[in-house]
PASEBA-1860 file (N, C-alpha, C; in nm, 3 decimals):
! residues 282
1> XXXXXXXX> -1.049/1.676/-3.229/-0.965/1.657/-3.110/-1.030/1.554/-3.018 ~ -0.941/1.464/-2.987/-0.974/1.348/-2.892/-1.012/1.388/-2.755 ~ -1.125/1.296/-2.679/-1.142/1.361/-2.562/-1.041/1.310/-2.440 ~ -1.076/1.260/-2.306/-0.962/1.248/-2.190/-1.049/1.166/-2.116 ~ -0.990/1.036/-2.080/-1.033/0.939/-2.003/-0.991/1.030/-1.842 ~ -1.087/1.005/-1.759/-1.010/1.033/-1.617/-1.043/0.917/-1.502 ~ -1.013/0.868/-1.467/-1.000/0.719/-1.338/-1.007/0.841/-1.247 ~ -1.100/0.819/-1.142/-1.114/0.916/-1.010/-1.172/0.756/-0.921
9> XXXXXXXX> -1.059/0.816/-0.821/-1.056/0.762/-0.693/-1.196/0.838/-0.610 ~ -1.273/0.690/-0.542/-1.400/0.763/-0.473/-1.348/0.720/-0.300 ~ -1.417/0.775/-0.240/-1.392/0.752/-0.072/-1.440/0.578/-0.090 ~ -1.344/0.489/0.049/-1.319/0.378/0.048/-1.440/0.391/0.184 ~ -1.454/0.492/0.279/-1.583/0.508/0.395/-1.594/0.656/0.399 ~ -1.531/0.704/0.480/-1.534/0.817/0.488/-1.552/0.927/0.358 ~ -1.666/1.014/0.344/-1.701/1.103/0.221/-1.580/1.215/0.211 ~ -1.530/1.188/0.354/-1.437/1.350/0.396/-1.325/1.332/0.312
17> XXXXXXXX> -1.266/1.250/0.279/-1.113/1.229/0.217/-1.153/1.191/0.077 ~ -1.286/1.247/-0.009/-1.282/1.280/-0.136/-1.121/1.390/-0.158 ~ -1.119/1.341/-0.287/-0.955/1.427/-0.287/-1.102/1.591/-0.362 ~ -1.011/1.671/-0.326/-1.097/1.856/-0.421/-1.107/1.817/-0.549 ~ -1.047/1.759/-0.651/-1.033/1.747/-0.783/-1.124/1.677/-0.820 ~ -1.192/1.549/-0.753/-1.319/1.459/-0.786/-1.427/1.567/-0.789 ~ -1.424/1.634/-0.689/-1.556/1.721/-0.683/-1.566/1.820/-0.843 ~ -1.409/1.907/-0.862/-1.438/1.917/-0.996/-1.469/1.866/-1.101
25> XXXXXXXX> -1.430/1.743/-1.109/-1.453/1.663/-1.221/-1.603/1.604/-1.221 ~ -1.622/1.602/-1.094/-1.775/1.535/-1.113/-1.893/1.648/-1.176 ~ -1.886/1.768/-1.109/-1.914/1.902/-1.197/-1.876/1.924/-1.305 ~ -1.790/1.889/-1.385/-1.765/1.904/-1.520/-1.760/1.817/-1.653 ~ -1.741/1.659/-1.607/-1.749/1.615/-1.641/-1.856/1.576/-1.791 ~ -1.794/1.570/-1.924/-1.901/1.537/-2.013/-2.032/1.434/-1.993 ~ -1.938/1.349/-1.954/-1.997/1.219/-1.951/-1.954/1.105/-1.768 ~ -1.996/1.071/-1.715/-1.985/0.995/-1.608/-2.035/0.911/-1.604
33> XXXXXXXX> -1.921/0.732/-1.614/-1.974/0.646/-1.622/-1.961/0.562/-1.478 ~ -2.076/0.530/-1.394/-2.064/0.496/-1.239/-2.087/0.353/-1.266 ~ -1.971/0.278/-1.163/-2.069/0.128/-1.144/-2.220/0.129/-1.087 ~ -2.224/0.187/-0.968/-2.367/0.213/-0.926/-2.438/0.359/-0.951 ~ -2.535/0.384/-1.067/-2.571/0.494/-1.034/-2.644/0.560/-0.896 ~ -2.665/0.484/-0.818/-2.814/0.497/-0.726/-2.671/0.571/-0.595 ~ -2.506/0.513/-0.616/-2.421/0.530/-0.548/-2.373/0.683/-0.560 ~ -2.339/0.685/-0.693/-2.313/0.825/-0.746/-2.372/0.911/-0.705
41> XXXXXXXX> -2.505/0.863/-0.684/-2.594/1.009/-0.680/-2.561/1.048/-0.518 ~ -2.563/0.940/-0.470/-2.545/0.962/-0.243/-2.405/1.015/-0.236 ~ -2.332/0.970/-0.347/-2.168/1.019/-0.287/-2.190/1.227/-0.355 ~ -2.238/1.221/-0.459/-2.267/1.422/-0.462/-2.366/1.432/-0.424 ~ -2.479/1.399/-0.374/-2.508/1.474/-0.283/-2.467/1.500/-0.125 ~ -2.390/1.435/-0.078/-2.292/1.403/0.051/-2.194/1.534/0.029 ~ -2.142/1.532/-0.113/-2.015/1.653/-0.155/-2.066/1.781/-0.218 ~ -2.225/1.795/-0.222/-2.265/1.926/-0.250/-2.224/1.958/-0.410
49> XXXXXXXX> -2.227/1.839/-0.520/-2.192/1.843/-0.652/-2.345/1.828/-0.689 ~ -2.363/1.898/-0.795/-2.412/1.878/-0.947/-2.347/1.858/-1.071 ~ -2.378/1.675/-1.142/-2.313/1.677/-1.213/-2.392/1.776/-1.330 ~ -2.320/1.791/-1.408/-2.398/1.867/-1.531/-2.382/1.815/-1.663 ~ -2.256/1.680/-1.688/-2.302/1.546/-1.751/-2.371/1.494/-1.770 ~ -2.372/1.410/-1.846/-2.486/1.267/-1.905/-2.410/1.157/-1.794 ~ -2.491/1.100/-1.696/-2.426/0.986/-1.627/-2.474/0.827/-1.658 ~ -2.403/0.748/-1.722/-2.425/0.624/-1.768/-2.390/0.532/-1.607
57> XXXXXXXX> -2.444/0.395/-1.690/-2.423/0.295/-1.550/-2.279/0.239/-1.632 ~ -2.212/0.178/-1.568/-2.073/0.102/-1.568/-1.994/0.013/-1.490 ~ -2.039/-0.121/-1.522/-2.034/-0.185/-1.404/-2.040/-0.321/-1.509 ~ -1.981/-0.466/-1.438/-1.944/-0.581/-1.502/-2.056/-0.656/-1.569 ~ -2.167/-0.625/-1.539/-2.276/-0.703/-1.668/-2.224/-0.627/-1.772 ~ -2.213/-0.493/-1.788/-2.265/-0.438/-1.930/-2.103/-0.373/-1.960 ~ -2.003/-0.386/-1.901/-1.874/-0.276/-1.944/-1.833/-0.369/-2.094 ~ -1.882/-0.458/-2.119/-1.842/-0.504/-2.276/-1.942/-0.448/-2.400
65> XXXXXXXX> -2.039/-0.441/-2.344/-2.109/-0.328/-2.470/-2.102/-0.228/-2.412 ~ -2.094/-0.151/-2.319/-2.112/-0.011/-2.320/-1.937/0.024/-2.331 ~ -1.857/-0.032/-2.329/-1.718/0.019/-2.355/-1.730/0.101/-2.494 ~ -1.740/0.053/-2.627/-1.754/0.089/-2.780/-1.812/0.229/-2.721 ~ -1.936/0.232/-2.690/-2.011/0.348/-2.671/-1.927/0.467/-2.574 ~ -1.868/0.433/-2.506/-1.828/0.561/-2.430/-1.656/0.583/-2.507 ~ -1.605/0.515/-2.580/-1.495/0.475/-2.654/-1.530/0.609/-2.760 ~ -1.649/0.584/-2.798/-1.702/0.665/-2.889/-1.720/0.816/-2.886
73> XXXXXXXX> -1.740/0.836/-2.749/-1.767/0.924/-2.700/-1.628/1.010/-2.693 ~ -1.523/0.941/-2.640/-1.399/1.012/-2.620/-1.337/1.045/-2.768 ~ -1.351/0.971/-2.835/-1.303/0.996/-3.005/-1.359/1.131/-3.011 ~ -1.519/1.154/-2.992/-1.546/1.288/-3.045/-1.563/1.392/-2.961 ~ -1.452/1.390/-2.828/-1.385/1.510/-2.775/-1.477/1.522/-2.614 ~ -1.483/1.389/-2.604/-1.583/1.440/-2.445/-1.497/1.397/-2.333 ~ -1.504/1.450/-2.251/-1.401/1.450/-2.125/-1.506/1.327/-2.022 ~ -1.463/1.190/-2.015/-1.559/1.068/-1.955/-1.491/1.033/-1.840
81> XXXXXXXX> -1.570/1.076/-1.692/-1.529/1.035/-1.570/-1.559/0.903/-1.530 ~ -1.483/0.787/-1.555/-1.501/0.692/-1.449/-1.460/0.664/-1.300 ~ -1.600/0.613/-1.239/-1.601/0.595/-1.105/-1.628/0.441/-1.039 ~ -1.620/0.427/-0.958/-1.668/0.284/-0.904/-1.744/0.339/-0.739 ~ -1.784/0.211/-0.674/-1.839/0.240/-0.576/-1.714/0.300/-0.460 ~ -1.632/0.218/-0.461/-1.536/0.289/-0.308/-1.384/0.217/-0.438 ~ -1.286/0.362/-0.349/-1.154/0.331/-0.461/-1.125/0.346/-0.592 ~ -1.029/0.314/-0.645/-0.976/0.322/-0.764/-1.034/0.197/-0.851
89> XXXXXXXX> -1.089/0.274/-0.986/-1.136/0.194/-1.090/-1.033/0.084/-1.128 ~ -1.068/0.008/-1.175/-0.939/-0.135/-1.221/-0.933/-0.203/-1.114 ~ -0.932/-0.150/-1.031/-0.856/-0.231/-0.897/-0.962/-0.358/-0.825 ~ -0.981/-0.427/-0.903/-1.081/-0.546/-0.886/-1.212/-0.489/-0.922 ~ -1.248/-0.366/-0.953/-1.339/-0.306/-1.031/-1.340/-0.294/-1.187 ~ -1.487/-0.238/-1.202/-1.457/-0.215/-1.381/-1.371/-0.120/-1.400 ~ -1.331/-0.074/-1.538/-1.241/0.007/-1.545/-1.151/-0.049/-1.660 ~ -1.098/-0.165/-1.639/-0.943/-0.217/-1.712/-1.033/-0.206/-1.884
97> XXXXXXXX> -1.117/-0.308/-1.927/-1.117/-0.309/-2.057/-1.169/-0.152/-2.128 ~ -1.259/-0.027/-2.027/-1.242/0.086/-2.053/-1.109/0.142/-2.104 ~ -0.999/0.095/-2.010/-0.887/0.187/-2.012/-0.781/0.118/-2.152 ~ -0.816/-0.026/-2.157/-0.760/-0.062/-2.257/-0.800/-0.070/-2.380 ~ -0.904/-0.038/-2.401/-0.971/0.007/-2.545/-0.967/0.199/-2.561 ~ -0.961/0.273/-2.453/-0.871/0.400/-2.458/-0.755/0.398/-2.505 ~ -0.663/0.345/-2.455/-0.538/0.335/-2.440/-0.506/0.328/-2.604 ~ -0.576/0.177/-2.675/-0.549/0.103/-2.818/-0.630/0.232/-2.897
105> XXXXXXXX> -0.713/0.319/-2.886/-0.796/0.354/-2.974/-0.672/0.580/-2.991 ~ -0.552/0.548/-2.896/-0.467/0.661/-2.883/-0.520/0.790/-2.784 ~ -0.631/0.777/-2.734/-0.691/0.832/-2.649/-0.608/0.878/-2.489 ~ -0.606/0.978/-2.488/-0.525/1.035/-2.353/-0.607/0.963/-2.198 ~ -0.516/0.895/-2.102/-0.604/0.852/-1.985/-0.488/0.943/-1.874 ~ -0.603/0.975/-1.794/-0.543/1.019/-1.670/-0.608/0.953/-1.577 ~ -0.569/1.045/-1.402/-0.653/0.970/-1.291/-0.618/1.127/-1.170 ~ -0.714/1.085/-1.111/-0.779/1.183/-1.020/-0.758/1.023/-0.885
113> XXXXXXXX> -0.593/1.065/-0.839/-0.589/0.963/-0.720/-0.695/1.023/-0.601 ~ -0.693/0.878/-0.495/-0.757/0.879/-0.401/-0.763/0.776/-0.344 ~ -0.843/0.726/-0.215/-0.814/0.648/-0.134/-0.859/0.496/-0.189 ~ -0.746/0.399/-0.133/-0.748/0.297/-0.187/-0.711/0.190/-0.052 ~ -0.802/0.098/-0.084/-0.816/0.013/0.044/-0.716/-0.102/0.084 ~ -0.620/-0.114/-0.063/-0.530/-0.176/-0.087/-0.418/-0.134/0.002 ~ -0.365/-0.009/-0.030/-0.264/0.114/0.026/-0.314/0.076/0.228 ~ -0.402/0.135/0.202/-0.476/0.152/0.371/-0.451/0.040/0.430
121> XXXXXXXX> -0.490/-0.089/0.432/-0.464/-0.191/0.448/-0.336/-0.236/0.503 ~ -0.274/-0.211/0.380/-0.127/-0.265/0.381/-0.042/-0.169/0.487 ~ -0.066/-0.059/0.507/0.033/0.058/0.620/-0.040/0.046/0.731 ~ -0.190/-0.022/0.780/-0.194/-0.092/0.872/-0.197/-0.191/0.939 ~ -0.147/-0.247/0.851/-0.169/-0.441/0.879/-0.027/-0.500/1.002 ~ 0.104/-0.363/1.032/0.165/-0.386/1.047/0.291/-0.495/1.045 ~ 0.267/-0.547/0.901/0.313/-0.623/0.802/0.385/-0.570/0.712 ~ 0.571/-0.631/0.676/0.602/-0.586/0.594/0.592/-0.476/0.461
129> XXXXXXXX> 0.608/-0.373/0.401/0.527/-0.296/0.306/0.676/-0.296/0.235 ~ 0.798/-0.283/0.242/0.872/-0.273/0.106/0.822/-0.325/-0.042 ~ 0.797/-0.447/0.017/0.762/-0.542/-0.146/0.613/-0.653/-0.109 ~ 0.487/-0.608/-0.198/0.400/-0.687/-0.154/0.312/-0.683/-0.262 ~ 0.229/-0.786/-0.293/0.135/-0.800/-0.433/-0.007/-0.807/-0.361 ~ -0.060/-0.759/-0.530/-0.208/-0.794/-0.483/-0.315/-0.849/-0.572 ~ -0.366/-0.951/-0.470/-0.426/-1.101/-0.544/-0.577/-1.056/-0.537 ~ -0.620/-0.967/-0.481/-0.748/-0.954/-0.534/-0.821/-1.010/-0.440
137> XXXXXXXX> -0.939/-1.108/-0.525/-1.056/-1.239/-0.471/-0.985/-1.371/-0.487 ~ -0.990/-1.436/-0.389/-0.992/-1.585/-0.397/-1.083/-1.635/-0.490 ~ -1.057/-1.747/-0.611/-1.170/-1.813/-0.617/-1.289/-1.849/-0.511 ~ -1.429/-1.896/-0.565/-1.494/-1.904/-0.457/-1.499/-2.063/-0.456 ~ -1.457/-2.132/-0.505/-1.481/-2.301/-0.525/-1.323/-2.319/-0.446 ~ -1.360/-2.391/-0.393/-1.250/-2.477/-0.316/-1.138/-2.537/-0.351 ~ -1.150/-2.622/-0.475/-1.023/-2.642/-0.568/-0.979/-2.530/-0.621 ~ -1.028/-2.480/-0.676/-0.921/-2.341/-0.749/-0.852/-2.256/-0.610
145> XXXXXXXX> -0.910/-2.270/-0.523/-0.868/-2.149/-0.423/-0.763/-2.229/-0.336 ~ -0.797/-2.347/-0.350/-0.650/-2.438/-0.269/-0.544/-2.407/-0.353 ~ -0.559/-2.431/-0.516/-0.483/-2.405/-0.595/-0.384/-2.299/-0.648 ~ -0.440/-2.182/-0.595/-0.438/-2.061/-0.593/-0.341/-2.049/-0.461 ~ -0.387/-2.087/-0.377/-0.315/-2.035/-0.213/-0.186/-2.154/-0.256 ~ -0.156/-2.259/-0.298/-0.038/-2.350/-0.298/0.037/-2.290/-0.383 ~ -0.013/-2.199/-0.503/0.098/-2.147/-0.544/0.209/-2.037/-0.506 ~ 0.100/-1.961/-0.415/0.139/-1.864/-0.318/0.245/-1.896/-0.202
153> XXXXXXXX> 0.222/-2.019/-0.179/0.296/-2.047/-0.033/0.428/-2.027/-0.023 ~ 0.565/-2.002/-0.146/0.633/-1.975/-0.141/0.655/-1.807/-0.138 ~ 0.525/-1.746/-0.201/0.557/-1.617/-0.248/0.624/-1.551/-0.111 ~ 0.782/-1.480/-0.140/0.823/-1.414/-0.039/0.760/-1.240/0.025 ~ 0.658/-1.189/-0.106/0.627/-1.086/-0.084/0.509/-1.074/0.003 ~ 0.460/-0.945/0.084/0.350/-0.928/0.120/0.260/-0.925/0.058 ~ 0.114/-1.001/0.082/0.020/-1.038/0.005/-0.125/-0.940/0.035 ~ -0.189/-0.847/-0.043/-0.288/-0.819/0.017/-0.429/-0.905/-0.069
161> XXXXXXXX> -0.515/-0.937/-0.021/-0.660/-1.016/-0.102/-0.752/-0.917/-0.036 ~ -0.852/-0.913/-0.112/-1.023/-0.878/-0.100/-1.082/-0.988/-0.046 ~ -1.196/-0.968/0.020/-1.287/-1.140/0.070/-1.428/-1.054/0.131 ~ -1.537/-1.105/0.033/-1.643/-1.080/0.107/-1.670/-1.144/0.262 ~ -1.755/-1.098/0.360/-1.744/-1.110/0.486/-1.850/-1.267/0.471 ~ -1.918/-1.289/0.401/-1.938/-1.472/0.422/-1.877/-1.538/0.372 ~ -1.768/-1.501/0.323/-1.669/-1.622/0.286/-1.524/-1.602/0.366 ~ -1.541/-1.545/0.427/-1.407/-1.443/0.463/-1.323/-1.571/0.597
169> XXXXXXXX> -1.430/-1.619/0.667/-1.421/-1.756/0.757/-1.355/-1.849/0.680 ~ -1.384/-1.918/0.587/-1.358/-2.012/0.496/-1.265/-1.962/0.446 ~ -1.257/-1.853/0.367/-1.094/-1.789/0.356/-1.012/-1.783/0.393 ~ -0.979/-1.747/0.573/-0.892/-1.747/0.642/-0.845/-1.916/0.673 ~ -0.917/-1.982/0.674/-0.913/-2.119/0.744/-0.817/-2.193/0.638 ~ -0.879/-2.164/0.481/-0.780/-2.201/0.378/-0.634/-2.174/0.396 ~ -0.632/-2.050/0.396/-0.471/-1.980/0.411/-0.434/-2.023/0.501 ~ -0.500/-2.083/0.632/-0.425/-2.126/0.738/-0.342/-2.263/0.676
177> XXXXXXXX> -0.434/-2.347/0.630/-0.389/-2.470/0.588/-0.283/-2.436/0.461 ~ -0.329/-2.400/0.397/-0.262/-2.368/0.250/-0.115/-2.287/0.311 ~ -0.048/-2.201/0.400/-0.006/-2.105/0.377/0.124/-2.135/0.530 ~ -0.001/-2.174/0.614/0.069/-2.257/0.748/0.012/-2.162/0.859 ~ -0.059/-2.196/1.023/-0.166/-2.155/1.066/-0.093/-2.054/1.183 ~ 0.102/-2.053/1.095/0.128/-1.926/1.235/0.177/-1.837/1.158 ~ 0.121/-1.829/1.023/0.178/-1.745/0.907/0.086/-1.588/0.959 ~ 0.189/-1.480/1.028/0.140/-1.338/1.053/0.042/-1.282/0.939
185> XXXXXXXX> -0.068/-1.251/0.946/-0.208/-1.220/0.881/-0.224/-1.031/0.937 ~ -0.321/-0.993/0.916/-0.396/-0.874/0.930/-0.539/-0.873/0.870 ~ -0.642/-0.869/0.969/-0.803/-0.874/0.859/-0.831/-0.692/0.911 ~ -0.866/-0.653/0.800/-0.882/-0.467/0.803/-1.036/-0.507/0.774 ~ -1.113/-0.407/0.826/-1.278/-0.442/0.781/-1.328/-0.288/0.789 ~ -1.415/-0.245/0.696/-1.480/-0.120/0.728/-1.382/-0.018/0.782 ~ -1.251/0.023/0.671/-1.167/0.097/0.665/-1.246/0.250/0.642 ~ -1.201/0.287/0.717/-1.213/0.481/0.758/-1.353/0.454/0.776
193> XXXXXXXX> -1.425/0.394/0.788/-1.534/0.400/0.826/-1.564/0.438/1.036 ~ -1.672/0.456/1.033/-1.743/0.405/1.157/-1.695/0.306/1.258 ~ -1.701/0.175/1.219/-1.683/0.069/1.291/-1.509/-0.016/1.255 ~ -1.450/0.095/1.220/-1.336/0.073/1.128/-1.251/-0.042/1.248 ~ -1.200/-0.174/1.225/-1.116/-0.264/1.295/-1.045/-0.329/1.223 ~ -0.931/-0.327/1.283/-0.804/-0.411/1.228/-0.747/-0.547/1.328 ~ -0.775/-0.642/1.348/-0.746/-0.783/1.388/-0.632/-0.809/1.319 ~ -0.506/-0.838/1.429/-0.401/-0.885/1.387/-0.319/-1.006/1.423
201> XXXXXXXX> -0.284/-1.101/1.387/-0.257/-1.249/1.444/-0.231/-1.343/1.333 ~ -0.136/-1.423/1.406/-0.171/-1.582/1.319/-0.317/-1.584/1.230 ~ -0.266/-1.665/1.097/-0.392/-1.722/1.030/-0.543/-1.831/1.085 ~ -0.447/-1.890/1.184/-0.534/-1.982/1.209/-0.576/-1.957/1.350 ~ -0.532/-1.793/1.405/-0.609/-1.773/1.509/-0.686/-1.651/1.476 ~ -0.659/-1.574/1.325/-0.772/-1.513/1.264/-0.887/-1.607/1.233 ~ -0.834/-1.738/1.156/-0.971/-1.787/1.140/-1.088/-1.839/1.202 ~ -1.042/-1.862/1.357/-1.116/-1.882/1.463/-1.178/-1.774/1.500
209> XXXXXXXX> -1.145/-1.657/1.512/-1.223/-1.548/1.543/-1.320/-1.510/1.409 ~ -1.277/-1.520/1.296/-1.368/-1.477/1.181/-1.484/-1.614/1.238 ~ -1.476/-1.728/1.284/-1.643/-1.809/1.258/-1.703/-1.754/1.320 ~ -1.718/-1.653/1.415/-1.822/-1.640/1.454/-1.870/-1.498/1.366 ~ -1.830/-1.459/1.271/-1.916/-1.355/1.136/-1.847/-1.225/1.180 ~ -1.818/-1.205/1.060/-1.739/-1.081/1.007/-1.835/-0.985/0.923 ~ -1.873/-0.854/0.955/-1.932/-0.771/0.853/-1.833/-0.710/0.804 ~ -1.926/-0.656/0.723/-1.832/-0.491/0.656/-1.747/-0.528/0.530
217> XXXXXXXX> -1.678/-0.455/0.465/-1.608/-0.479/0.365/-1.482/-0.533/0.388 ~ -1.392/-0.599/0.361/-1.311/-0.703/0.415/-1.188/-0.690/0.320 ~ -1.072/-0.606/0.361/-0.899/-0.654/0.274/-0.834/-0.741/0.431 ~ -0.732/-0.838/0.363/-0.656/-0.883/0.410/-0.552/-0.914/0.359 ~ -0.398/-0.909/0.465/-0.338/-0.867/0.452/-0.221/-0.964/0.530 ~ -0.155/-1.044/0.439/-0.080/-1.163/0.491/0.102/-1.155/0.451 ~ 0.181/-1.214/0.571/0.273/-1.189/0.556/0.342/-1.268/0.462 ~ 0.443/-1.268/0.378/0.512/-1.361/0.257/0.590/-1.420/0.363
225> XXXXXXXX> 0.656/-1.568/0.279/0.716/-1.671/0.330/0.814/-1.629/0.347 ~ 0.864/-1.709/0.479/0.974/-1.667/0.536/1.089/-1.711/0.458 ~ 1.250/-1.647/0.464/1.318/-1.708/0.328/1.356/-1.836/0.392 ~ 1.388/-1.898/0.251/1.473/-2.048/0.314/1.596/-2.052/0.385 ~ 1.620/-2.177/0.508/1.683/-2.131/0.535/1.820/-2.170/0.456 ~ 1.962/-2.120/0.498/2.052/-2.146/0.377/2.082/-2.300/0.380 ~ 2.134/-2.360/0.282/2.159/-2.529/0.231/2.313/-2.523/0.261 ~ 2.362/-2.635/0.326/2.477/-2.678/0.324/2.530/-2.739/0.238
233> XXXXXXXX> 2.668/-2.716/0.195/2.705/-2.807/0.019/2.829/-2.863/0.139 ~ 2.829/-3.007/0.095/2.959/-3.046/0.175/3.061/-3.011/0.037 ~ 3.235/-3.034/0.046/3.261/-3.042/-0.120/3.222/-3.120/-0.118 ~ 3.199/-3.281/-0.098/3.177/-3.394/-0.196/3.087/-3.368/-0.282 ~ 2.933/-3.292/-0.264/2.870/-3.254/-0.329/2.884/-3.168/-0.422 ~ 2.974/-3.031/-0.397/2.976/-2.937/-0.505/3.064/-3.015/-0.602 ~ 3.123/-3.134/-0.520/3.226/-3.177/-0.692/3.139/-3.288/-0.758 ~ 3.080/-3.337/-0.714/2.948/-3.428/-0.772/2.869/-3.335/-0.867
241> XXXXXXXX> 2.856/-3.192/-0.826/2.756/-3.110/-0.905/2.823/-3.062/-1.035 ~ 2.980/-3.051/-1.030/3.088/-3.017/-1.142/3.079/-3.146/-1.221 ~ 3.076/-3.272/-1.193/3.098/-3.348/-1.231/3.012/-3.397/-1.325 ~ 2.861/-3.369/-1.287/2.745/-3.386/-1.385/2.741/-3.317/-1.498 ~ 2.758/-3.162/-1.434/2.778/-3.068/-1.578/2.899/-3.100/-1.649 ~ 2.993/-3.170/-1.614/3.101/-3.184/-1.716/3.035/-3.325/-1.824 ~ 3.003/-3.397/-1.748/2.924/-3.537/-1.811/2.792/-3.462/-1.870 ~ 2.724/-3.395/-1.802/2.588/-3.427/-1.850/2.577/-3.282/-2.008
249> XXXXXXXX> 2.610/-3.157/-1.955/2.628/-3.076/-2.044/2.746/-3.042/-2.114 ~ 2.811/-3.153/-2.077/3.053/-3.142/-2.167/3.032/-3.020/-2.165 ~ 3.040/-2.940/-2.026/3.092/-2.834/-1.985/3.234/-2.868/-1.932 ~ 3.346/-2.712/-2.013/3.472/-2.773/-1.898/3.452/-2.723/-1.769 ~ 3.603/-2.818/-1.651/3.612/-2.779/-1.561/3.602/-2.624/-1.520 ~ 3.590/-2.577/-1.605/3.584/-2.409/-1.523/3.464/-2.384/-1.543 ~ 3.441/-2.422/-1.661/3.279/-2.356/-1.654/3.209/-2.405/-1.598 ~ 3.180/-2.553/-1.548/3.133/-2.589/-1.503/3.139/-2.561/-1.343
257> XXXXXXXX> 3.273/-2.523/-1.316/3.307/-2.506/-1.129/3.196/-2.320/-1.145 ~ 3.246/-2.280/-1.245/3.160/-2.142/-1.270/2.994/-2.130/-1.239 ~ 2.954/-2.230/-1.337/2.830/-2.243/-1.310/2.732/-2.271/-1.145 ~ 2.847/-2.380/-1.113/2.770/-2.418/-1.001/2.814/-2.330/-0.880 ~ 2.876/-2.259/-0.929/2.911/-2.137/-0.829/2.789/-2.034/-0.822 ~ 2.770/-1.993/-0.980/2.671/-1.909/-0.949/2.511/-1.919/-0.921 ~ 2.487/-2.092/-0.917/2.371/-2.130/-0.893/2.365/-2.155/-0.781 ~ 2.454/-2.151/-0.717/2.472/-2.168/-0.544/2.510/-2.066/-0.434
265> XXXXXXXX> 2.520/-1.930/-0.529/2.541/-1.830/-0.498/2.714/-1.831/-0.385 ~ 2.769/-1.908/-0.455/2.918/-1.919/-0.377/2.998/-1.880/-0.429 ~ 3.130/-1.868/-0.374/3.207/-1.833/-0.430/3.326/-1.913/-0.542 ~ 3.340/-1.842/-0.639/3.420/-1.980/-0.716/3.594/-2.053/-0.640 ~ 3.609/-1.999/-0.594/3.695/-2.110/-0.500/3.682/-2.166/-0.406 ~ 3.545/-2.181/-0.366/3.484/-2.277/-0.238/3.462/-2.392/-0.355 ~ 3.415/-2.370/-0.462/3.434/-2.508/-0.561/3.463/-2.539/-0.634 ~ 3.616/-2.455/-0.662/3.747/-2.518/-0.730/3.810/-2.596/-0.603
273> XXXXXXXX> 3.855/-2.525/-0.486/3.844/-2.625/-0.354/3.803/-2.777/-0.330 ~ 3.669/-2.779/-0.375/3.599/-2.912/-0.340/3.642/-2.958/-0.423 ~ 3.655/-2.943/-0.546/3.693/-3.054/-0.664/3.847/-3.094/-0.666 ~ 3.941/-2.993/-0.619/4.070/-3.032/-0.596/4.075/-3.129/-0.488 ~ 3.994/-3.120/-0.364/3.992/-3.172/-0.273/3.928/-3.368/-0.236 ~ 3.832/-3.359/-0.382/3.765/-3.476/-0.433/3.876/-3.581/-0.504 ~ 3.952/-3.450/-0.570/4.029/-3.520/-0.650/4.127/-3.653/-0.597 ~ 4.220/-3.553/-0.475/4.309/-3.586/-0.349/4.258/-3.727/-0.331
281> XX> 4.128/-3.716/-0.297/4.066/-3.801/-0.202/4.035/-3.969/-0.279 ~ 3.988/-3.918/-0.382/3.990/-4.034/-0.491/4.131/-4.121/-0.551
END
């Protein structure tokens, strides 16, 4: 019998909003693989756990050889807790090629939710939350990260990123340029923590306040582009646009008045209209 992957969510600051179920699992656990062991050990003793597992390290030097090995482990029936330092495993943490060599090898994965800085972030950034992605780290080189933010500049959704606090200046200043410097932002730093602050403003009047140094752990949290605004079709144009697809793709007149209807999101007799009306005119 195969064993059970479990993803457990660790506190993002605060030890208090461990979810009850980590604490079991960390007590029972066969095997516990931590990015930081030296972390693991401060977060149970903080929660009054003994693991009674074998606890491995797990973390991005080594999760490509030690994956096989704990892979191994679940084949022959051991119940393997992965953890990371703060949050949910995968989530710009190790975790993914664990879960996807589980996953391929038929192995059962679960998760032991919990607080995630992503979530937190985003319900206080007071920024859109219906629809919003998340980009993670910026490159740290300058071309890729211009590159990166220009592709973004249309994205209509809310955006959340990670940014260590010495690059986090240079970060914001990018997005100002890249993104436009009155584009609504949110910088969250040292969430549920202690010194927990949320700065909210323009990009390019976050990035003026980030030069003078930002500590702490750093999500941010930027608003998506505003929509376009709508395009005017005179007819001369929508019958110019029938006219190509009849020439360019020997589409007929309907399909073609069809088409450019539905690429223009209009209605099809605003440009059967124009083309009757082109016609007149010609």
């Amino acid at each position: 019998m195969t064993g059970v992957l479990v993803l457990a969510g660790t506190p993002i600051g605060d030890v208090a909003d461990a979810p009850p179920r980590l604490l079991t699992e960390l007590g029972s656990a066969d095997v516990i693989a931590a990015e930081d062991t030296r972390r693991l050990r401060r977060l149970t003793q903080a929660l009054g756990v003994e693991p009674t597992g074998r606890v491995v390290s797990y973390f991005e030097g080594n999760e490509v050889g030690r994956t096989p090995e704990l892979v191994e482990a679940l084949k022959g029936g051991a119940r393997v807790l992965l953890v990371t330092d703060a949050g949910m495993p995968s989530v710009s943490d190790p975790g993914y090629r664990l879960v996807d060599a589980a996953v391929a090898a038929g192995i059962k994965v679960t998760a032991v939710p919990g607080p995630s800085a992503v979530l937190t972030a985003l319900a206080l950034s007071g920024l859109p939350v219906d629809r919003f992605t998340f980009e993670g780290f910026l490159p740290r080189k300058n071309g890729d990260r211009a590159r990166t933010l220009a592709e973004l500049k249309a994205e209509p959704r809310t955006m959340v990123f990670f940014e260590a606090p010495h690059r986090i200046a240079e970060a914001l200043a990018a997005m100002a340029e890249a993104l436009g410097a009155d584009r609504p932002a949110a910088v969250c730093r040292e969430l549920t923590k202690t010194y927990e602050e949320v700065k909210r403003g323009p990009l390019a009047e976050l990035a003026a306040w980030a030069a003078d140094g930002v500590k702490g752990e750093i999500t941010v949290v930027v608003a998506g582009a505003p929509p376009a605004p709508p395009q005017e079709h005179t007819p001369a144009e929508l019958a110019r646009l029938v006219a190509l697809r009849e020439e360019a793709a020997g589409e007929r007149r309907k399909e073609a008045i069809a088409s450019v209807a539905a690429e223009l999101g209009l209605p099809k007799r605003e440009v059967f209209d124009a083309v009757v009306a082109a016609k007149h005119a010609g």
